[in-house]
N, C-alpha and C positions, 0 to 999 in steps of 0.2 A: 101785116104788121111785122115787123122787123125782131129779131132774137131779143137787141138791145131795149127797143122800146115794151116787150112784153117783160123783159126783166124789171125793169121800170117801174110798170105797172102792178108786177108780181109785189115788188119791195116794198113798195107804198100801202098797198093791201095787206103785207105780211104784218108792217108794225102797226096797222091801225088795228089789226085783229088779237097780235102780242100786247098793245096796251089795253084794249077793253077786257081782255080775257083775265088777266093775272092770273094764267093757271102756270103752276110746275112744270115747268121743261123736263120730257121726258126720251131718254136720250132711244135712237131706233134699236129696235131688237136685232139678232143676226138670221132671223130666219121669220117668215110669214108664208100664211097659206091663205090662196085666193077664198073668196069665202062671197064676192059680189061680184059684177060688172056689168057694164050697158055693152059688154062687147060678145057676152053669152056665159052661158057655165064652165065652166072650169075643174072638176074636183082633183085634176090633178096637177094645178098651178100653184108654184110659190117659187117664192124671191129671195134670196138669198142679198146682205146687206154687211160687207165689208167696210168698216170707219177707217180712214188711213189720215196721217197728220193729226191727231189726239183729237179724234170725233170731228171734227169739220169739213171733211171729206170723205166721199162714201164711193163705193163699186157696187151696182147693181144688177145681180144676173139673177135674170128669170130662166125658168124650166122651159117655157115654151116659147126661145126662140129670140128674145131680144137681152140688151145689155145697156148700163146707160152710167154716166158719174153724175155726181153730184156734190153740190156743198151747203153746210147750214148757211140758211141764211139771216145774217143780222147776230149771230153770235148765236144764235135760237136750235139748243142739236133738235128740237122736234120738229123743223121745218127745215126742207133743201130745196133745191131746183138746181137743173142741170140738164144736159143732153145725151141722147142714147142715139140706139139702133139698132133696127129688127135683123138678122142675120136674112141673108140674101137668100137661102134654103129651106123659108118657115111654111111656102106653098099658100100663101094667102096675098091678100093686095098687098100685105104690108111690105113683105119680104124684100129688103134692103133699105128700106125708108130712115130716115131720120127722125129724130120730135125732140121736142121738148119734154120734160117732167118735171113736177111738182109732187113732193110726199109731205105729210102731217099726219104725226106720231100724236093718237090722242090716246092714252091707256097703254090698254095692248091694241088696239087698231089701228093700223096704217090707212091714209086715204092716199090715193095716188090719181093723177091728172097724166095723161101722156097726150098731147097737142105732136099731131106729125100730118102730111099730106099722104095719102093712097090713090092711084090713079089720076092726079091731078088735083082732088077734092081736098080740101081738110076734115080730118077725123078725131075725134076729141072720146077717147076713154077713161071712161073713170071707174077705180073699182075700188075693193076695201079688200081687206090682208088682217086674218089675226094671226097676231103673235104667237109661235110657237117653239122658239128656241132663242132667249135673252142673253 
């Protein structure tokens, strides 16, 4: 599947979830700490979440090793997607890869989607982030 047609599919999914939901848009915190993942434990993961251009675009650096932008999407600051990448020095498969990302700001919890390839394969992690610095 192609960037453009996974956005696509992203944006369709985003409003039909913004209109059934009518919850409060809650704009992202500047700082989270890992707290889940299907990619192992962490306790000493977190993400750091820079808004540039008046909340609708974001810089996001993680601690251990990747970086990515992003923009809200649909006007929505609790939902973005965008692209990153694993710094080439992280000592794992990921180490230089590209992906995709997806975040949704519910509360103080972050859910984060990172869609990238590792050795060939696609790899899809997903973890949560509580807010620790708004």
């Amino acid at each position: 599947m192609s960037f453009r047609q996974y956005l696509l599919k992203f944006s369709v999914a985003s409003v039909a979830v913004f209109t059934l939901s009518n919850a409060a848009q809650a704009e992202f915190c500047k700082k989270y700490k890992q707290v889940q993942s299907n990619a192992g434990a962490c306790g000493n993961c977190y993400i750091d979440v820079s808004s540039l251009g008046g909340g609708h675009y974001y810089t996001i650096v993680a601690s251990n090793g990747w970086t990515a932008e992003a923009r809200s999407t649909h006007g929505d600051t609790s939902l973005a997607s965008g692209i990153g990448k694993w710094r080439s020095d992280v000592g794992h498969a990921f180490a230089g890869t590209k992906f995709e990302i997806d975040l949704e700001q519910q509360g103080s919890q972050l859910s984060m989607t990172m869609d990238g390839n590792a050795n060939g394969q696609r790899q899809i992690i997903r973890a949560k982030f509580q807010c620790i610095k708004r």
